[in-house]
C-alpha positions in Angstrom: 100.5 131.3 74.8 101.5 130.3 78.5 98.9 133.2 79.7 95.8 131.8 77.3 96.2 128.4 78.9 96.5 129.5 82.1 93.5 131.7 81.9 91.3 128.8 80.0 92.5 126.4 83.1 91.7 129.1 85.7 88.2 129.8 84.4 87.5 126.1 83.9 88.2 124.1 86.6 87.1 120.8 84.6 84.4 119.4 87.4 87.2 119.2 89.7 86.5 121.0 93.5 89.1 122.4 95.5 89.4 120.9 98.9 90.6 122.4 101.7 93.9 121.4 103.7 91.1 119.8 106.7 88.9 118.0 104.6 92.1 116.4 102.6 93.5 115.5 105.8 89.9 114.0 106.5 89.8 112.0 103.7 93.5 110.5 104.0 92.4 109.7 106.9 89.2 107.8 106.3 91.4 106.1 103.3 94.1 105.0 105.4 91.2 103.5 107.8 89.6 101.7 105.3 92.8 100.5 103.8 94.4 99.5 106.9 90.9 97.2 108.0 91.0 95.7 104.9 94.6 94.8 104.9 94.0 93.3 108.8 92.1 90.2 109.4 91.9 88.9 113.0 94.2 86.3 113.3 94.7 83.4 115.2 98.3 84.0 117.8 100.7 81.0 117.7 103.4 80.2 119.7 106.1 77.5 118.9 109.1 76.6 121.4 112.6 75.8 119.7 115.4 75.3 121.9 116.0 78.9 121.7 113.0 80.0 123.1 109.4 81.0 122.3 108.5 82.3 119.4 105.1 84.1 118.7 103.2 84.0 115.4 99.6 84.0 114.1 98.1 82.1 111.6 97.9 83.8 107.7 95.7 82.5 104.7 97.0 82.6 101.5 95.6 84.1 98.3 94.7 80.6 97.8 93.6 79.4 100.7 96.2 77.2 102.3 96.9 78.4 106.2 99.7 79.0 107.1 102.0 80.1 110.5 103.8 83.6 109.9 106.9 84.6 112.4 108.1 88.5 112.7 111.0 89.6 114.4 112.9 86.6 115.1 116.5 87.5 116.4 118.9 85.9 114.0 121.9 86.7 115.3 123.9 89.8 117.4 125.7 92.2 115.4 129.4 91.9 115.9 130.2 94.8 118.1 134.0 96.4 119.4 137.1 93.6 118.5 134.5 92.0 116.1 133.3 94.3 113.9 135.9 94.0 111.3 136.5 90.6 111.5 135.7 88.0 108.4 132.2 86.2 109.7 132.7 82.4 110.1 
């Protein structure tokens, strides 16, 4: 039975082309370029001072609308590192 189906699936390839390894790697391509603009919108950069420091943001929109300012990569604290590292946290 296995052989019969394999045979009817090998002779009819259902309107479905092969594509070779290139032209797959292509099209990813193209995809992930189209994705990737979509997903990026020229933003406006922010920066806020805190006591701290700087930080630097830019300014997002929301599904709805409402703006709003978006921070990545703040520092929030060190890792605790030789004598520390086992200690309870305060």
């Amino acid at each position: 039975m296995d052989e019969l189906c394999g045979n009817v699936l090998r002779k009819k390839n259902f309107g479905v082309k092969k594509l070779s390894i290139k032209k797959m790697c292509k099209l990813f391509v193209l995809v992930a370029f189209v994705l990737l603009s979509i997903s990026c919108e020229i933003s406006e950069a922010v920066q806020v001072s805190v006591k701290q420091g700087t930080l630097e943001g830019i300014v997002s929109t929301s599904r709805n609308g409402t703006e709003y300012y978006s921070f990545y990569g703040i520092p929030f604290a060190k890792p605790p590192v030789g004598e520390l590292r086992f200690e309870v946290s305060l």
